[in-house]
N, CA, C and O atoms as CSV, one atom per row, in Angstrom:
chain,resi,resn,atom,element,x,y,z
A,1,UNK,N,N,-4.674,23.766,-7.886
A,1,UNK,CA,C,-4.097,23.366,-6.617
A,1,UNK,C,C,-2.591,23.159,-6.748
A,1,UNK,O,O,-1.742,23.624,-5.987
A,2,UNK,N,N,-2.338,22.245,-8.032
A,2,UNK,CA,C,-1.044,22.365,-7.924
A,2,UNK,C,C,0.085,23.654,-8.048
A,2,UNK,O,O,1.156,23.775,-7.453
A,3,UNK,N,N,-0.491,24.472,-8.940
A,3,UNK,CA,C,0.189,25.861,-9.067
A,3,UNK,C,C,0.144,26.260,-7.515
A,3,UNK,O,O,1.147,26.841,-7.102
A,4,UNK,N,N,-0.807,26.042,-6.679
A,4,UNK,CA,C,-0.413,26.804,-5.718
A,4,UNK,C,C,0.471,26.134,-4.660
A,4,UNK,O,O,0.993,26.717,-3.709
A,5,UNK,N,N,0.560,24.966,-4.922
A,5,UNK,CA,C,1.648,24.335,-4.190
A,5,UNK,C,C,2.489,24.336,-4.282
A,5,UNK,O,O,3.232,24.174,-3.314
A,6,UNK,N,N,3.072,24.579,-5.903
A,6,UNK,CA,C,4.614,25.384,-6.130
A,6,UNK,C,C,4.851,26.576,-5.950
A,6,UNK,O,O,5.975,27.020,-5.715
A,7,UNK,N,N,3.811,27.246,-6.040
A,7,UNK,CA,C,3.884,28.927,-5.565
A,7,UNK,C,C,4.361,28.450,-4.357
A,7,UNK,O,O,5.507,28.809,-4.088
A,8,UNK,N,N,3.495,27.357,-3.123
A,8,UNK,CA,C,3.955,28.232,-1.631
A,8,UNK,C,C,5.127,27.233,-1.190
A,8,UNK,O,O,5.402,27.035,-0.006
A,9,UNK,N,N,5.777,26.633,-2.244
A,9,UNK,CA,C,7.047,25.784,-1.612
A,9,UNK,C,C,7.795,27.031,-2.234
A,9,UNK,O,O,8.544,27.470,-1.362
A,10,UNK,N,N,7.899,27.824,-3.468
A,10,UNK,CA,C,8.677,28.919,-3.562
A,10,UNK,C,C,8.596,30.253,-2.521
A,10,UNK,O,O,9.573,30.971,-2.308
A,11,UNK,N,N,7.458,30.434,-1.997
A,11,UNK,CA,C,7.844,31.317,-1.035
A,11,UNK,C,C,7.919,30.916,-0.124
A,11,UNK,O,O,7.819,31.773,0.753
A,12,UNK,N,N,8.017,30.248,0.118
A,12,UNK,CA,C,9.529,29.205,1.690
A,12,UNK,C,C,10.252,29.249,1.354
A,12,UNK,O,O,11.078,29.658,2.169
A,13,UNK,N,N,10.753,28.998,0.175
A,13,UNK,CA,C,12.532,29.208,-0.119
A,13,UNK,C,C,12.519,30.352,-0.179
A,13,UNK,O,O,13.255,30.768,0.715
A,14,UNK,N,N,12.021,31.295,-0.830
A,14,UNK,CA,C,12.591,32.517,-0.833
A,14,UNK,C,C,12.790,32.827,1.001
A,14,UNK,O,O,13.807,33.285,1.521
A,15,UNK,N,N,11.785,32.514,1.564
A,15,UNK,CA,C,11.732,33.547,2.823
A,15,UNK,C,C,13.579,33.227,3.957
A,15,UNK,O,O,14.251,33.640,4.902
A,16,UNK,N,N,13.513,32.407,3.076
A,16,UNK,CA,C,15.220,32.201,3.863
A,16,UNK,C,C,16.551,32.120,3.379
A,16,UNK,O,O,16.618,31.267,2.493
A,17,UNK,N,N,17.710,32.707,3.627
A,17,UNK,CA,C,18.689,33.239,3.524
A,17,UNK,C,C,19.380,32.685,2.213
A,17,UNK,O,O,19.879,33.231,1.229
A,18,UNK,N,N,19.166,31.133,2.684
A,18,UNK,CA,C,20.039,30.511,1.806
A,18,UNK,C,C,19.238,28.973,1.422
A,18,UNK,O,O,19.510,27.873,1.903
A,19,UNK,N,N,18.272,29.276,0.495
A,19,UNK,CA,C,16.910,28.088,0.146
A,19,UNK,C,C,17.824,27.345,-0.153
A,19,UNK,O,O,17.994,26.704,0.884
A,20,UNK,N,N,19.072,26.726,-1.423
A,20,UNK,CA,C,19.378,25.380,-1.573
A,20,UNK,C,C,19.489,24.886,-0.825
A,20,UNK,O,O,18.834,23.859,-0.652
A,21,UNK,N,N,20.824,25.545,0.488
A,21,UNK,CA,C,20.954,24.862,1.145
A,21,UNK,C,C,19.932,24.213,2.361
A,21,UNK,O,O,20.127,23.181,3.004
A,22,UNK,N,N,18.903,25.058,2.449
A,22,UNK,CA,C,17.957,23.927,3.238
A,22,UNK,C,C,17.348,23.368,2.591
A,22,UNK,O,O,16.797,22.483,3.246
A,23,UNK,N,N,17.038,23.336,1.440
A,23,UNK,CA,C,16.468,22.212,0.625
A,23,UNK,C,C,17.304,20.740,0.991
A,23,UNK,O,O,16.839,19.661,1.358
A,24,UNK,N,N,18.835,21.184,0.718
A,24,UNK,CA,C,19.861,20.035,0.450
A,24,UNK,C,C,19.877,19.580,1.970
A,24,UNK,O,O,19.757,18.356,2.027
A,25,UNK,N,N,19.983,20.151,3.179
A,25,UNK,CA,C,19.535,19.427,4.784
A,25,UNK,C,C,18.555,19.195,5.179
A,25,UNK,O,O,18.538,18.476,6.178
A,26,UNK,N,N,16.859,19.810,4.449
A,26,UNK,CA,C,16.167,18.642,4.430
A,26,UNK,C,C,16.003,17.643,3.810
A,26,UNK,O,O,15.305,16.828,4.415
A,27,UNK,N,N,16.439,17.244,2.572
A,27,UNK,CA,C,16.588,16.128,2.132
A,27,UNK,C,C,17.286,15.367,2.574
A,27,UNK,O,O,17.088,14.197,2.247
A,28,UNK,N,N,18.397,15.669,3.498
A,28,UNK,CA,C,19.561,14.696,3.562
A,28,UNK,C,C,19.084,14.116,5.575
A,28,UNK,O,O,19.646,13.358,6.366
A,29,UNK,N,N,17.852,14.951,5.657
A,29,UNK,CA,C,17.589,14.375,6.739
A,29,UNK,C,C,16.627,13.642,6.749
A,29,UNK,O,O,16.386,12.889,7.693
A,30,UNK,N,N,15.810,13.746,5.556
A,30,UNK,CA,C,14.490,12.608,5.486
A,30,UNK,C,C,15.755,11.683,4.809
A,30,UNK,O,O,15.815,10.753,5.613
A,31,UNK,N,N,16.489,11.500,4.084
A,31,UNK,CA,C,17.093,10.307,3.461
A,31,UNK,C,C,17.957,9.464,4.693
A,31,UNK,O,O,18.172,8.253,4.739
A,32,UNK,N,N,18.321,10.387,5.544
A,32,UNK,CA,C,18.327,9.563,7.011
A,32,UNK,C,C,17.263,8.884,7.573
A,32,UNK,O,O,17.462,7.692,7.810
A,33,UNK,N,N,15.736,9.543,7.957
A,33,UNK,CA,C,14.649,9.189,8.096
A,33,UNK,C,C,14.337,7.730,7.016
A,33,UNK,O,O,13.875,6.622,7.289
A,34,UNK,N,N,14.659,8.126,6.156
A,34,UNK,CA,C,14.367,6.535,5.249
A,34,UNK,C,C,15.057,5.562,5.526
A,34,UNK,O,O,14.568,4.444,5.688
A,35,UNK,N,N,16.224,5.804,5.620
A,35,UNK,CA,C,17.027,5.054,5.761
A,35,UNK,C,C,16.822,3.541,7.199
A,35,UNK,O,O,17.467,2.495,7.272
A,36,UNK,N,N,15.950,3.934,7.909
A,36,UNK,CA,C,15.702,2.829,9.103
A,36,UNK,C,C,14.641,2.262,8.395
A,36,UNK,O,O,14.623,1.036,8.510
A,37,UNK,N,N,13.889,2.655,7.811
A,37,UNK,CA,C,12.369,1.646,7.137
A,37,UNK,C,C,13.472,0.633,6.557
A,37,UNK,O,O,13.129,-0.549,6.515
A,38,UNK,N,N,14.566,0.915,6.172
A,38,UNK,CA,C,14.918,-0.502,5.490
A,38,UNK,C,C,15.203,-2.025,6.827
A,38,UNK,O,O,15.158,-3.235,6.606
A,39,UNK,N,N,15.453,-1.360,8.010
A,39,UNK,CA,C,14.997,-2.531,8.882
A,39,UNK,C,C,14.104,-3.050,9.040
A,39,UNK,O,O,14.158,-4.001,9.819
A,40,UNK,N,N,12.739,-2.700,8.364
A,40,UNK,CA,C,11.624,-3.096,8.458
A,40,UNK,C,C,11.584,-4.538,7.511
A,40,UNK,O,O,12.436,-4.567,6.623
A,41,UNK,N,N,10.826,-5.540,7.598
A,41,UNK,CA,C,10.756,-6.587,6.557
A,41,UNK,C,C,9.678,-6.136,5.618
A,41,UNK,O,O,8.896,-5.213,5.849
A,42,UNK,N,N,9.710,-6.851,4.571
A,42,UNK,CA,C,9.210,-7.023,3.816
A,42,UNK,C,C,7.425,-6.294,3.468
A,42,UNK,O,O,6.923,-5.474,2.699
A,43,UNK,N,N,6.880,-7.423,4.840
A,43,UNK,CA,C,5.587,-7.591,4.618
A,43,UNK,C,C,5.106,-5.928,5.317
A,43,UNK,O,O,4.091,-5.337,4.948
A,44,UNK,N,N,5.945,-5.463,6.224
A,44,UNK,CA,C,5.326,-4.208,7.151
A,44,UNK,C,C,5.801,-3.095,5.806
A,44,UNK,O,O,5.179,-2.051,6.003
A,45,UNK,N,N,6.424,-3.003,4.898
A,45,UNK,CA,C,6.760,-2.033,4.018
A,45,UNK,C,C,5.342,-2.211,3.379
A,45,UNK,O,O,4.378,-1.453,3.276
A,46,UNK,N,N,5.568,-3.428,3.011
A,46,UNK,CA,C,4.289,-3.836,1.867
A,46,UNK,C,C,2.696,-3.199,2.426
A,46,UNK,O,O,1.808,-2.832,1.657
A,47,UNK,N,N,2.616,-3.182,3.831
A,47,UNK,CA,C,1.807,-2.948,4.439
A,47,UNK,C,C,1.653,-1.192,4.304
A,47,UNK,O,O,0.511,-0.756,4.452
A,48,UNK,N,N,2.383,-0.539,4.125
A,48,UNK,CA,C,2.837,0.578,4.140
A,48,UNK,C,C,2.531,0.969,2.302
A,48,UNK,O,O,2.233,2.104,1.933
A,49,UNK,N,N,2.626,0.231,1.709
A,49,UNK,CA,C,2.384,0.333,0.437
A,49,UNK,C,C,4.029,1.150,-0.434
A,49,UNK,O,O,4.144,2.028,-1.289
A,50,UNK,N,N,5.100,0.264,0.372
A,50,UNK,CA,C,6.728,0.504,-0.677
A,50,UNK,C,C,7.131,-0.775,-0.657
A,50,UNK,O,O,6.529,-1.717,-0.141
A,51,UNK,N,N,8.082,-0.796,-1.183
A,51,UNK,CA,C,9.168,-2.149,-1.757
A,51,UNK,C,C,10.707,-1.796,-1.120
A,51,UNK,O,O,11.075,-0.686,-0.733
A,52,UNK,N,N,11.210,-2.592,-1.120
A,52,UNK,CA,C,13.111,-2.150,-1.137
A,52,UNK,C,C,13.546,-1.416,-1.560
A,52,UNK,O,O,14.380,-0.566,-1.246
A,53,UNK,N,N,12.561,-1.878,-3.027
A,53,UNK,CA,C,13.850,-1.111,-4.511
A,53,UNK,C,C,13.284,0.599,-4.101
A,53,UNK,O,O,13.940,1.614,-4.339
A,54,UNK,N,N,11.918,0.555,-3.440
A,54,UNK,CA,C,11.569,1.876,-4.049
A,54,UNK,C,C,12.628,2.814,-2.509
A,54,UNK,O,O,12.815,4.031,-2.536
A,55,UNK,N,N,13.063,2.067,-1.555
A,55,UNK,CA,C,13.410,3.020,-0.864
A,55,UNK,C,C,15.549,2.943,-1.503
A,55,UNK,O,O,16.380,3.808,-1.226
A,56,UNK,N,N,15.717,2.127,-2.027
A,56,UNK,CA,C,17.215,2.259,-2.237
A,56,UNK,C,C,17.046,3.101,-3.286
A,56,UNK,O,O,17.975,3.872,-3.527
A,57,UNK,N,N,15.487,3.155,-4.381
A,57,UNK,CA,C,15.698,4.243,-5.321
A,57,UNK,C,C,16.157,5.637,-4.580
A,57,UNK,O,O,17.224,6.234,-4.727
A,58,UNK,N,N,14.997,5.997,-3.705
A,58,UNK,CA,C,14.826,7.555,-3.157
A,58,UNK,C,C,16.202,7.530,-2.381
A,58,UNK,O,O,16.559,8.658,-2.041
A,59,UNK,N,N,17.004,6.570,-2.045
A,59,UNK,CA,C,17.864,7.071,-1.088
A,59,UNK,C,C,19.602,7.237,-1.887
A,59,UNK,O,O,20.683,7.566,-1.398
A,60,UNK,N,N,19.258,6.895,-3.083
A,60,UNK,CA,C,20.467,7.162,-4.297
A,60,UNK,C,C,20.012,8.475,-4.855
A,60,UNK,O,O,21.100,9.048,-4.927
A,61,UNK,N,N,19.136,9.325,-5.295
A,61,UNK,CA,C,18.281,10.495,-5.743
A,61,UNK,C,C,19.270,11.219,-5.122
A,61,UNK,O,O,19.668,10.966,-3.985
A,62,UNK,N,N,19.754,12.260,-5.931
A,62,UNK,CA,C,20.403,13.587,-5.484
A,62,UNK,C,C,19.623,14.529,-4.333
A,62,UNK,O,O,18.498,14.450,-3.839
A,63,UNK,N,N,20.534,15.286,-4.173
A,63,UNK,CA,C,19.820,15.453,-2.567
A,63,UNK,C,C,19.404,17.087,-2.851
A,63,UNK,O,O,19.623,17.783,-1.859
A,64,UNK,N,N,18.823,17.855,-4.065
A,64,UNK,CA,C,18.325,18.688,-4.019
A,64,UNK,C,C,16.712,18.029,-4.786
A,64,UNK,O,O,16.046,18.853,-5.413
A,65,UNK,N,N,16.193,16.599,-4.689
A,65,UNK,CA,C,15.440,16.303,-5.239
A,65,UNK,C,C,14.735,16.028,-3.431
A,65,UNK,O,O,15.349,15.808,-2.387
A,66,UNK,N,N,13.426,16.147,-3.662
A,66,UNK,CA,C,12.695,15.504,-2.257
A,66,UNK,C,C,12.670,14.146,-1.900
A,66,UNK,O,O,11.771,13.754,-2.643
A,67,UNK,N,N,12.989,13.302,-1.361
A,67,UNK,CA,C,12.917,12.273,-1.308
A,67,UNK,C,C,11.497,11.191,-0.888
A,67,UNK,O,O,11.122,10.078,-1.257
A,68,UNK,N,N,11.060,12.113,-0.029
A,68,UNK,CA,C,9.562,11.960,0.470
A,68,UNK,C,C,8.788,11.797,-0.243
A,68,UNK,O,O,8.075,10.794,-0.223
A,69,UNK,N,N,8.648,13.140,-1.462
A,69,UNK,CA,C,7.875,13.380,-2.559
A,69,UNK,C,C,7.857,12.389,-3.759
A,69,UNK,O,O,7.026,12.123,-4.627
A,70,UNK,N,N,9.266,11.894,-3.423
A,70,UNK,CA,C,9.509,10.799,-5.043
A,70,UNK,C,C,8.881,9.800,-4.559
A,70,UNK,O,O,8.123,9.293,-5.386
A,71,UNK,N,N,8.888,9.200,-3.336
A,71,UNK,CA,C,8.298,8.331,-2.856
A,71,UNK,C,C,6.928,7.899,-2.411
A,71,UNK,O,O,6.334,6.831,-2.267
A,72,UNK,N,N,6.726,8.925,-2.284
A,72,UNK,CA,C,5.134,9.431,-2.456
A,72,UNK,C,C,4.102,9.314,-4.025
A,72,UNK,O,O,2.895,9.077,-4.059
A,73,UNK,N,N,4.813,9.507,-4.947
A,73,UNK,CA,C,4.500,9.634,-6.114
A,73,UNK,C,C,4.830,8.374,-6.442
A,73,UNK,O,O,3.921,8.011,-7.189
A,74,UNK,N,N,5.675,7.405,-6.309
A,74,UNK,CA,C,5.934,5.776,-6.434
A,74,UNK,C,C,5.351,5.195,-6.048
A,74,UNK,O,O,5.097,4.275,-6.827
A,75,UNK,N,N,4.761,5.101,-4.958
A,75,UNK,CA,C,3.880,4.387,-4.373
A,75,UNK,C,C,2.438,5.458,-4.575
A,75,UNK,O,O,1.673,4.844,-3.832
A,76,UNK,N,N,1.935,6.180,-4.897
A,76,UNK,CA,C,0.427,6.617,-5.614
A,76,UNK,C,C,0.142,5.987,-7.109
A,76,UNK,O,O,-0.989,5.800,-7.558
A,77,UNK,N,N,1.523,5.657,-7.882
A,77,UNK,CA,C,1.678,5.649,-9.113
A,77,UNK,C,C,1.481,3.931,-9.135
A,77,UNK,O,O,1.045,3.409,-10.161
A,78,UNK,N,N,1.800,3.171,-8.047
A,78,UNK,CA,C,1.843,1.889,-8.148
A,78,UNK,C,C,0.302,1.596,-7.360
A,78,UNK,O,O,-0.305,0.612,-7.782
A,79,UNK,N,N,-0.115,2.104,-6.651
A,79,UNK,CA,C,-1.421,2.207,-6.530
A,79,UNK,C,C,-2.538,2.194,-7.348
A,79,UNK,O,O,-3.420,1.338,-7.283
A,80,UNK,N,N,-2.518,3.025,-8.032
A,80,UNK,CA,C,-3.204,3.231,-9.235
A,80,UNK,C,C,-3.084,2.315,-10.742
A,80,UNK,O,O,-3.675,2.194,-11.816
A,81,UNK,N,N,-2.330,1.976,-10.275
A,81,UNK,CA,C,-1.879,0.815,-11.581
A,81,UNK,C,C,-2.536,-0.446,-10.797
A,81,UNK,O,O,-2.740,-1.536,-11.333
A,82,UNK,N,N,-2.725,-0.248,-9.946
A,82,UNK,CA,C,-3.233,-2.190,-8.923
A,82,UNK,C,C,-4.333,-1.785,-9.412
A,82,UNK,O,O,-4.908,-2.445,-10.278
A,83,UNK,N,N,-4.747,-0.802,-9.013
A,83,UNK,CA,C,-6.611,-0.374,-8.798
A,83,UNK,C,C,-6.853,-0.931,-10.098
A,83,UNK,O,O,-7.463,-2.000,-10.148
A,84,UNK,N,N,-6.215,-0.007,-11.874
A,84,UNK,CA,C,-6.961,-0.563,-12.767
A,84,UNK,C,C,-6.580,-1.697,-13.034
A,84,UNK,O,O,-7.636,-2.181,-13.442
A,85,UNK,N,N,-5.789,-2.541,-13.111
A,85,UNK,CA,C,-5.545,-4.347,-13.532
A,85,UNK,C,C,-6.476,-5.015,-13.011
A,85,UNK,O,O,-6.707,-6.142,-13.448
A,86,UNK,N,N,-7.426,-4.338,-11.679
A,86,UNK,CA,C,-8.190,-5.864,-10.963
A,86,UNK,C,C,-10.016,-5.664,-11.947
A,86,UNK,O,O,-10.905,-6.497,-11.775
């Protein structure tokens, strides 16, 4: 599954003119998109299953990295670490 999920994010980039650069304006528009959860408090993030740190991490991340995806994987990764401690 995963091979084929990098296969078909590579043929999206290929299929257009100039892939970095939409890589680099969608990232820089979800890192806008992130950027308002930080008005959120505390407990509705928590509810959401992120922290502060994890959105000031993704929103310092270079902007040919996904931001969504890192964040996604931070919070699955901190998930899974609750599940086995209890």
């Amino acid at each position: 599954m995963r091979d084929y999920i990098f296969h078909q994010a590579l043929s999206r980039d290929s299929a257009f003119v100039f892939p970095k650069l939409r890589r680099l304006f969608r990232s820089w528009v979800a890192k806008k998109k992130l950027k308002r959860l930080e008005q959120l408090d505390d407990y509705m993030l928590n509810d959401i299953g992120l922290t502060r740190d994890d959105l000031r991490y993704v929103t310092r991340l270079p902007y040919d990295v996904d931001p969504i995806e890192e964040m996604t994987r931070l919070r699955d990764a901190r998930m899974r670490k609750g599940i086995r401690s209890r």
